[in-house]
VEXDREN-2710 file (C-alpha; in Angstrom, 1 decimal):
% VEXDREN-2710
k/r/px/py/pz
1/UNK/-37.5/8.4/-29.9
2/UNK/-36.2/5.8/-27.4
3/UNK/-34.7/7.4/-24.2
4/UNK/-30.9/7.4/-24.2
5/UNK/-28.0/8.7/-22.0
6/UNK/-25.5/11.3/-23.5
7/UNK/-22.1/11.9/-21.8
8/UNK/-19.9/14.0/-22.3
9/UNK/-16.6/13.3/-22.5
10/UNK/-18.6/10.6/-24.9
11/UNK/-16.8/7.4/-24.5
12/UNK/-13.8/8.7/-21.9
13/UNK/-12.3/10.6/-19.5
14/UNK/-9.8/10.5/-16.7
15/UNK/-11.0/9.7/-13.5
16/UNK/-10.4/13.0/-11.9
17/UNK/-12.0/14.7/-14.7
18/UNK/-16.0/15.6/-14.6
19/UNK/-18.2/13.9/-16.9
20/UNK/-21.6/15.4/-17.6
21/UNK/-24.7/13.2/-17.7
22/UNK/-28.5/13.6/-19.3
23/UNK/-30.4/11.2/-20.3
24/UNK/-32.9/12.2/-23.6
25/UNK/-35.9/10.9/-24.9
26/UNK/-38.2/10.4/-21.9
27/UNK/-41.3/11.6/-21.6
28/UNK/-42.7/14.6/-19.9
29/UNK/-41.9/14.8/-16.2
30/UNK/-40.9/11.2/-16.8
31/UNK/-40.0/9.8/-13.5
32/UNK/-36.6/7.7/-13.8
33/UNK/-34.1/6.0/-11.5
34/UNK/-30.2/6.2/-12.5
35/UNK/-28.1/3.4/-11.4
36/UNK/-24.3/3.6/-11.9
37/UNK/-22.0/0.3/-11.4
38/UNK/-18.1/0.1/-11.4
39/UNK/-16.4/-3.4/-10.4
40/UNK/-12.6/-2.8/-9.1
41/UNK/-9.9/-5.4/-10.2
42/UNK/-10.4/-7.9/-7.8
43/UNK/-14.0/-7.9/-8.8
44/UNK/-16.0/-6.4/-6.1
45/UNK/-19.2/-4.4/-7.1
46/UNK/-19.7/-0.4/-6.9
47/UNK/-22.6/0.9/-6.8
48/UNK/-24.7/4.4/-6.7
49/UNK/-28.4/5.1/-7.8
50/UNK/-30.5/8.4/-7.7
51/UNK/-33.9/9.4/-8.4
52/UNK/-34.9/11.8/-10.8
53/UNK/-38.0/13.8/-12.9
54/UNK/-37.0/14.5/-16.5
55/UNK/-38.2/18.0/-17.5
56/UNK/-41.9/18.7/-19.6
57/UNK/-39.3/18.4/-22.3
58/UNK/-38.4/14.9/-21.3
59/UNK/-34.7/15.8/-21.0
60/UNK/-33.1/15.0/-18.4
61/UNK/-29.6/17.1/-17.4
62/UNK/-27.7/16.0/-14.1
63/UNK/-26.0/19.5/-14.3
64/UNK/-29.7/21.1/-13.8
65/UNK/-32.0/18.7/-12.5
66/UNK/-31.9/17.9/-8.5
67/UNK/-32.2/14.6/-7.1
68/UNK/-35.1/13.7/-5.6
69/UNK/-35.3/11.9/-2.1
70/UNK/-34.5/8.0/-1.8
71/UNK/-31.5/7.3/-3.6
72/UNK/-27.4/7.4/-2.6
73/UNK/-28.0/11.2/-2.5
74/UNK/-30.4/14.1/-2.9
75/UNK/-30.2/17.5/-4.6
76/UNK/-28.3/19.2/-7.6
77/UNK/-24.8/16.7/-7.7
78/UNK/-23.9/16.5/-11.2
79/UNK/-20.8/13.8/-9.9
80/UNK/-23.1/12.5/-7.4
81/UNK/-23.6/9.5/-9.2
82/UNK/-20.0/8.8/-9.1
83/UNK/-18.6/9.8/-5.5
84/UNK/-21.9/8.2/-4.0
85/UNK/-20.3/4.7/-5.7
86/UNK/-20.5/1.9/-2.7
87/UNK/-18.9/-1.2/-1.9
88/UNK/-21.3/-4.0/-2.0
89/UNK/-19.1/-5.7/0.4
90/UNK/-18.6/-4.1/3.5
91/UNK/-15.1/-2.3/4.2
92/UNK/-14.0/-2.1/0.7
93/UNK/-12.1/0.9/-0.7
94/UNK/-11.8/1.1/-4.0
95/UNK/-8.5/1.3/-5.0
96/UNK/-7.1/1.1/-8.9
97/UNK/-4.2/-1.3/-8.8
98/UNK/-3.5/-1.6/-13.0
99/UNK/-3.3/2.2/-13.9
100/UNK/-3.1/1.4/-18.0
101/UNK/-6.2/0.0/-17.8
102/UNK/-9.3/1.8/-17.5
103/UNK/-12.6/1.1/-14.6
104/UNK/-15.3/0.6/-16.5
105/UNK/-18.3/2.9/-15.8
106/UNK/-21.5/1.3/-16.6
107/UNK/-25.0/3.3/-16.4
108/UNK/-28.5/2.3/-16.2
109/UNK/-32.0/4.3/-16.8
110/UNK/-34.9/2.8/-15.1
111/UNK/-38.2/3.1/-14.9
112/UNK/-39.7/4.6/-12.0
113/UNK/-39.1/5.2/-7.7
114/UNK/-39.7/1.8/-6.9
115/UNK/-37.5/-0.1/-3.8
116/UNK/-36.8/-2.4/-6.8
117/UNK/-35.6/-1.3/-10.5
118/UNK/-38.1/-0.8/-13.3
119/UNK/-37.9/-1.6/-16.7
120/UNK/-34.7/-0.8/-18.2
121/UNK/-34.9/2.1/-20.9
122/UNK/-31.3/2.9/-21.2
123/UNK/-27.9/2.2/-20.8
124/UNK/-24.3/3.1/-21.6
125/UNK/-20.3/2.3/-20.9
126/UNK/-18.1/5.1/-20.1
127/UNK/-14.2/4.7/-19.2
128/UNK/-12.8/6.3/-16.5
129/UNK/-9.1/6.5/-17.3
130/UNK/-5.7/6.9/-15.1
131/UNK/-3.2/7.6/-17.9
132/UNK/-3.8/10.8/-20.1
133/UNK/-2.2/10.0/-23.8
134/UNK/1.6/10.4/-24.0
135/UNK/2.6/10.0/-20.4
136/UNK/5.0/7.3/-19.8
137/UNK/4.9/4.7/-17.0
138/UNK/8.7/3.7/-16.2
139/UNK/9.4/1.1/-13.6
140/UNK/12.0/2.0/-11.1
141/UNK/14.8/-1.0/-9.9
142/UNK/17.7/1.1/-9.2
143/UNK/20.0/-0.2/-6.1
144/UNK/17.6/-0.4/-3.8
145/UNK/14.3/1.1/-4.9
146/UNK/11.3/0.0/-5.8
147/UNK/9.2/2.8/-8.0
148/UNK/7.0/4.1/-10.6
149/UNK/8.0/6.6/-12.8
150/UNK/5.8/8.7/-14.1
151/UNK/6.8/11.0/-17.0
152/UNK/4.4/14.0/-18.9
153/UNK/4.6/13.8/-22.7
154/UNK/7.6/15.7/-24.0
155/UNK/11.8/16.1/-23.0
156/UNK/10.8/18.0/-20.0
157/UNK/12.6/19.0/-17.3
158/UNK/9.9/18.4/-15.3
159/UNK/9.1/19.7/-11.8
160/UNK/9.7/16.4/-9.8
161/UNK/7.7/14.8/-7.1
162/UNK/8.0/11.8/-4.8
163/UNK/4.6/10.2/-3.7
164/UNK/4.2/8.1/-0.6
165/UNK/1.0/6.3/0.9
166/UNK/0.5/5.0/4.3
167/UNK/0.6/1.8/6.0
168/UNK/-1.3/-0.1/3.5
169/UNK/2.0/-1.0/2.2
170/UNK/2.5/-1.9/-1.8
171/UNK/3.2/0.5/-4.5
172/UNK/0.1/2.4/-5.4
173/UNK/0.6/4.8/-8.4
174/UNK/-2.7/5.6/-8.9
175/UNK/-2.3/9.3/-7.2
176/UNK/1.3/9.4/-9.1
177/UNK/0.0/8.9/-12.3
178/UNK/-2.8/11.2/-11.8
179/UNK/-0.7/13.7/-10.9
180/UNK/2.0/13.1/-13.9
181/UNK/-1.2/14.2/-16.0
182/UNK/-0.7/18.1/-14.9
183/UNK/3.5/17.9/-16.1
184/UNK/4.6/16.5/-13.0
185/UNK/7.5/13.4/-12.9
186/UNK/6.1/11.9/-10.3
187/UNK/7.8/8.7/-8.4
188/UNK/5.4/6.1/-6.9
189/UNK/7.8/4.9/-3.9
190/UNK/6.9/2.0/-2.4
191/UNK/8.6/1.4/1.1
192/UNK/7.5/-2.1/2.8
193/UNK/5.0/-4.6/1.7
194/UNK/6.4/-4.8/-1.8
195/UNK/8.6/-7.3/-3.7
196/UNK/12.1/-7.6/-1.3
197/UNK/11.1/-4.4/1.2
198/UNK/10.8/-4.9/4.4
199/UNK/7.4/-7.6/5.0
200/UNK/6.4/-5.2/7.9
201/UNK/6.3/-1.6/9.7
202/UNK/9.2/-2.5/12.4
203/UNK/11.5/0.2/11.2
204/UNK/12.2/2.7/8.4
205/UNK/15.5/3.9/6.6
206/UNK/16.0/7.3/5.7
207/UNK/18.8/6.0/3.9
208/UNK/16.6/3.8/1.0
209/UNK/14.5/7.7/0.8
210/UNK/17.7/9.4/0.4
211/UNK/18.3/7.2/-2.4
212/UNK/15.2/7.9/-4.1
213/UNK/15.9/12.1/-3.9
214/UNK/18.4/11.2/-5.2
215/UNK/17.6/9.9/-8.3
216/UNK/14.8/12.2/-9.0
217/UNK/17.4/14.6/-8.6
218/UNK/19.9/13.3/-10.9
219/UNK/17.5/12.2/-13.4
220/UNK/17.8/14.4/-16.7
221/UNK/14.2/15.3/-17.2
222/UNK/13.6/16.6/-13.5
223/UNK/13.7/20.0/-13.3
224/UNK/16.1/20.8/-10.0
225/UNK/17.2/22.3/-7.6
226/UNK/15.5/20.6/-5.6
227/UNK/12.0/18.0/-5.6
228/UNK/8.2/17.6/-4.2
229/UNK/7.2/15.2/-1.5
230/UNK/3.4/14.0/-1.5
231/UNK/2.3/12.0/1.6
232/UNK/-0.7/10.8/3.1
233/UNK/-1.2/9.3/6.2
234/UNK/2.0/6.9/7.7
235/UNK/3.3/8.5/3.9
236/UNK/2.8/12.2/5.5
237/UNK/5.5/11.0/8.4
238/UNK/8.0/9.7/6.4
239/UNK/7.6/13.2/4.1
240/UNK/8.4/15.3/7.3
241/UNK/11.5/13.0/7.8
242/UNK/12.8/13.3/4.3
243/UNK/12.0/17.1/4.7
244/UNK/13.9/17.3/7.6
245/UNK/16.6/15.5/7.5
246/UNK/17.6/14.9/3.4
247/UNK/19.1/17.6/1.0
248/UNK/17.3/19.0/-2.1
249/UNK/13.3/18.9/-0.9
250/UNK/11.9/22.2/-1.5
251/UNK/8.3/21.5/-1.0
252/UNK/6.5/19.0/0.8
253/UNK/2.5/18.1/0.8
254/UNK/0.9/16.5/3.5
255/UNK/-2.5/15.1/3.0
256/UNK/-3.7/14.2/7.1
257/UNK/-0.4/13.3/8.2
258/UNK/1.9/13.4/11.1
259/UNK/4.6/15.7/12.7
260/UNK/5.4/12.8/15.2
261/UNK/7.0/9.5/14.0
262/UNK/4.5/6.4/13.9
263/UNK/4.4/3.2/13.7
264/UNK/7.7/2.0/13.4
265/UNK/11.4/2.9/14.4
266/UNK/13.1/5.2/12.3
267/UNK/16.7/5.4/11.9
268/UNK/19.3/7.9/9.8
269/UNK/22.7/7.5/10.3
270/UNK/23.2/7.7/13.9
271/UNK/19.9/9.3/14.8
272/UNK/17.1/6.6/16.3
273/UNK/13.2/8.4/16.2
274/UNK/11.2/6.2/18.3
275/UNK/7.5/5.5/17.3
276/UNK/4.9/7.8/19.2
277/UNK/3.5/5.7/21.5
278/UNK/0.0/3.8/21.3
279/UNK/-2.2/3.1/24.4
280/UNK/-5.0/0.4/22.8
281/UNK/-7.5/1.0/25.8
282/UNK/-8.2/4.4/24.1
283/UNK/-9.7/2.3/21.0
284/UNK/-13.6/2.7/21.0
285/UNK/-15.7/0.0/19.2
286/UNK/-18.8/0.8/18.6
287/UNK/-22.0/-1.9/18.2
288/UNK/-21.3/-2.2/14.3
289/UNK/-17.9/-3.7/15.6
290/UNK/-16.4/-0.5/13.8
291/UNK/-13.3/0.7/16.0
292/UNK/-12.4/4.7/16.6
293/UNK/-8.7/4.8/17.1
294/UNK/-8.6/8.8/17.3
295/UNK/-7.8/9.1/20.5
296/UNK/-5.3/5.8/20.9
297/UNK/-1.6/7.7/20.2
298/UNK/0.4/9.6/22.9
299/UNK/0.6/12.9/22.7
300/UNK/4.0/13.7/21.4
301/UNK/4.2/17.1/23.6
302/UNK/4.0/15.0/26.5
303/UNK/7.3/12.7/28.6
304/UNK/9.0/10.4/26.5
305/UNK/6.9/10.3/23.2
306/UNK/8.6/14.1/22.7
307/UNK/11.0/12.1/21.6
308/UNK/9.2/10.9/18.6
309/UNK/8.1/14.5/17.1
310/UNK/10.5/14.9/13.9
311/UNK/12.8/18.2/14.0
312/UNK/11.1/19.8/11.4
313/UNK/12.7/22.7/12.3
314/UNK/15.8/21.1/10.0
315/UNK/14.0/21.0/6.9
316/UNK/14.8/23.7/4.0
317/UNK/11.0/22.8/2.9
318/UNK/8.1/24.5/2.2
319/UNK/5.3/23.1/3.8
320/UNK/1.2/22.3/3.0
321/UNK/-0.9/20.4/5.4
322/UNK/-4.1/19.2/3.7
323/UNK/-6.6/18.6/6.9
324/UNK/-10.0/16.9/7.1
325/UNK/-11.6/18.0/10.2
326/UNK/-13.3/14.7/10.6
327/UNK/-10.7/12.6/10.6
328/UNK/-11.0/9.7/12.8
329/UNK/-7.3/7.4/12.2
330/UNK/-5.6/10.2/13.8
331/UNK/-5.4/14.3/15.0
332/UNK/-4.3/15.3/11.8
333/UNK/-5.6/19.3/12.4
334/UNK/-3.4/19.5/16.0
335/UNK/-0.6/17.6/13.8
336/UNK/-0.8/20.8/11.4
337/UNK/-1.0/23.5/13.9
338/UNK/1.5/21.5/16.1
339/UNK/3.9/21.5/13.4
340/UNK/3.5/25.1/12.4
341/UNK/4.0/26.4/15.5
342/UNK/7.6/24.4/16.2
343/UNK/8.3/25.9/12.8
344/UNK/7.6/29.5/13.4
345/UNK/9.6/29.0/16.3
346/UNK/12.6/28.4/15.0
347/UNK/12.0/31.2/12.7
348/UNK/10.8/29.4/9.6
349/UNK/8.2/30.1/7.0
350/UNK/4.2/29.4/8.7
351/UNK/3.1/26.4/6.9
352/UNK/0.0/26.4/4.5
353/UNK/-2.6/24.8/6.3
354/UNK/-5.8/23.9/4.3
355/UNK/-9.0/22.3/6.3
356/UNK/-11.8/20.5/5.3
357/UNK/-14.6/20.4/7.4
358/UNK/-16.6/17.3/6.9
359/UNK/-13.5/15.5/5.6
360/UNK/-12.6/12.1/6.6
361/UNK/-9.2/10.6/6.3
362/UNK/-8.6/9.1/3.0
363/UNK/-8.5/12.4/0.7
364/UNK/-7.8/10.9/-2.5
365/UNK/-8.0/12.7/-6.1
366/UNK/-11.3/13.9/-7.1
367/UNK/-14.1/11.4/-7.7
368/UNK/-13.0/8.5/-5.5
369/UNK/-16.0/7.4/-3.4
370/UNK/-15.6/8.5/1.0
371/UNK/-14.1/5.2/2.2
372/UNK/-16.0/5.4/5.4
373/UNK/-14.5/2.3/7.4
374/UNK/-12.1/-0.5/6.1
375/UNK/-9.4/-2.8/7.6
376/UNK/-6.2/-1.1/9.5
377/UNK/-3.0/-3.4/8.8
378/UNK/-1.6/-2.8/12.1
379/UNK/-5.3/-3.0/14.0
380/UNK/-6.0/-5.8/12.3
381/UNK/-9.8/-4.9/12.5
382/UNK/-12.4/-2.5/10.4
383/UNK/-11.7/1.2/11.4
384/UNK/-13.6/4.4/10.8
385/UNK/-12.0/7.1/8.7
386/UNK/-14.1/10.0/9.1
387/UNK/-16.0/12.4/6.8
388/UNK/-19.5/12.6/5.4
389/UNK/-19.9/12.3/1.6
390/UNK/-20.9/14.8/0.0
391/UNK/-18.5/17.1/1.8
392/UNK/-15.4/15.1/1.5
393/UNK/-15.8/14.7/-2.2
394/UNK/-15.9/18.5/-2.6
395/UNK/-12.6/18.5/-0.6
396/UNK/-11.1/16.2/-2.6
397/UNK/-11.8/18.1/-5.6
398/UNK/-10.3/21.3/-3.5
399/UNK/-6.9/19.7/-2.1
400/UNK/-6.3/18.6/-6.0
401/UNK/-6.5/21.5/-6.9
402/UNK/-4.3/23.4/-3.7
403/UNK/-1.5/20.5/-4.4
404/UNK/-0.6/21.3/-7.8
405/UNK/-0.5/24.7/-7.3
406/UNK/1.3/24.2/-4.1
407/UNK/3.9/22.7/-6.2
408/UNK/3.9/24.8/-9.4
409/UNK/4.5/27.6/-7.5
410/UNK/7.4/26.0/-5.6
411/UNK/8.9/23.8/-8.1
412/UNK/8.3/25.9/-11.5
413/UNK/8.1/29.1/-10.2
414/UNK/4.9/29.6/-11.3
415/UNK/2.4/31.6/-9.6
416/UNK/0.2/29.3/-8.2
417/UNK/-3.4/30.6/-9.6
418/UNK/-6.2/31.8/-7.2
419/UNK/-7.9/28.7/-5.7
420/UNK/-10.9/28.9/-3.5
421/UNK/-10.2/27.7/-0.1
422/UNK/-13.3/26.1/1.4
END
């Protein structure tokens, strides 16, 4: 029988889902390289390959069978083959920009542990969906915003959240939609770098966020009182704002973000936050020409830039930090603890603060490959984000799951399940 790769979901799954791998009809302790490719919209190439002996049955099972040395990765990874995925060009993140269409997932069987690929004995297609069936993509043009609505199947009400990335700018709703899969209506918000917003980070309305919250909150299938903010990043920021300073936010997730103001002015009503301030001879560039910009921002316990920390003190939220220890854009562990203390000063609840260790910057739902440098917007060169692979995509998979409880259990009422903490 000719060798052949069995998956399982067979034909598709959603990308934050697992798929299980094997590959049967080898031979005996058949030795076999497995090569997965994945091209993003804008065409640029993904890539992952591992090394592997099939069993004296000649089956292969990526659930049971380790890695062997000389590949993207070593050792029993079951997903490996997917959060290993690399840009071919250097500083490329992979990012999904048409959520109702699938990436397509292509997989290869070669011969051999050669430098170069044997002959080919197998192959297969596997999409890797955004959208579970049923849930309903609405775009948002109301007054001033600029959104994506994301709706589970059914009338609902629905536990609402607002998502928000960072300065890349645009509307992603990758995240969003994900999310809407669980029975969340979640809002992609885009804020600057989209359609008529703002072309660049110079300052920030709360005013265009209050009109968002509100309209989750009037919006008959959102379950109120009150909503869910999702940040990460410049996103994380602009959460603690909106937390602090807008009405019916009961919950708010930060994935490595900020209890200081960055970046840009913000302004609400008659209140002015000033950006925490940036000192550029703090920027390390290493030989690669890769820059560290961890230690370029004030600190905002320090002179002036105490102006920039946001009062969030103020906010009626609960709050979760999501940390990666190894963060490298900024000091998003001292930004948690910072911001707990200042809350359990003024009396308020002690945050939850979950940490990675090993985790870089861009946590993203399960299964997206470690971005380990790319270009910063406002640098205007390639940056290092943090984190080492294998241990980033296990945190991943870990905040995923701490965020939708997080919100279940705030927004529904429902207890939030027992979730390991890493």
């Amino acid at each position: 029988m000719a060798p052949s790769i069995r998956l399982s979901p067979a034909a598709r799954s959603l990308f934050d889902e697992p798929l299980a791998i094997a590959v049967q009809g080898l031979g005996p302790r058949q030795q076999v390289t497995l090569r997965t490719s994945l091209r993003d919209e804008t065409g640029q190439l993904f890539q992952a390959s591992a090394r592997y002996q099939a069993g004296d049955d000649g089956e292969l099972d990526l659930a049971r069978c380790p890695a062997l040395p000389g590949g993207s990765f070593s050792g029993l990874e079951p997903m490996g083959l997917l959060w290993a995925l690399q840009p071919q060009k250097p500083f490329w993140r992979l990012v999904k920009r048409d959520v109702q269409s699938p990436f397509l997932l292509q997989l290869e069987v070669f011969e051999g542990h050669g430098e170069r690929p044997g002959r080919l004995l197998a192959q297969a297609q596997h999409e890797r969906a955004f959208l579970r069936d049923g849930v309903r993509r609405v775009p948002v043009r109301v007054g001033r915003i600029r959104a994506t609505l994301f709706l589970p199947p059914g009338n609902g009400p629905f536990p609402g959240i607002i998502d928000l990335y960072g300065t890349g700018g645009g509307l992603p709703e990758y995240r969003a939609c994900l999310l809407a899969n669980y029975g969340f209506a979640v809002l992609a918000l885009a804020f600057y770098g989209y359609e008529d917003l703002p072309k660049e980070m110079k300052e920030f309305h709360l005013e265009y966020f209050e009109e968002a919250v509100n309209y989750m909150l009037q919006y008959t299938q959102v379950k109120g009182p009150g909503i869910g903010l999702l940040g990460h990043s410049k996103g994380g920021d602009l959460c603690v704002s909106m937390a602090s300073f807008l009405k019916g936010i009961t919950a708010t997730a930060l994935i490595n973000g900020s209890v200081a103001n960055v970046g840009a002015v913000l302004r609400y009503k008659d209140i002015t936050i000033p950006p925490l301030g940036i000192n550029t001879k703090r920027i390390k560039v290493g030989k690669s020409g890769i820059a560290d910009i961890i230690d370029a921002l004030n600190n905002p316990l320090e002179g002036p830039d105490q102006q920039s920390f946001i009062p969030l003190e103020k906010a009626e939220s609960c709050f979760l930090f999501i940390v990666g220890q190894d963060d490298h854009n900024w000091k998003s562990e001292f930004f948690a603890v910072e911001g707990s203390k200042r809350l359990q000063a003024h009396g308020k609840e002690k945050p939850e603060i979950v940490c990675y260790p090993g985790a870089g910057h861009y946590i993203e739902p399960p299964f997206f490959p470690m971005c380990a440098a790319s270009m910063h917007l406002l640098f205007g060169k390639p940056v290092m984000w943090g984190g080492e692979p294998k241990a980033h995509c296990e945190a991943q998979i870990d905040a995923w799951q701490q965020i939708q409880a997080f919100f279940h259990k705030h927004l529904s009422g429902k207890p939030s399940g027992t979730f390991s903490k890493l």
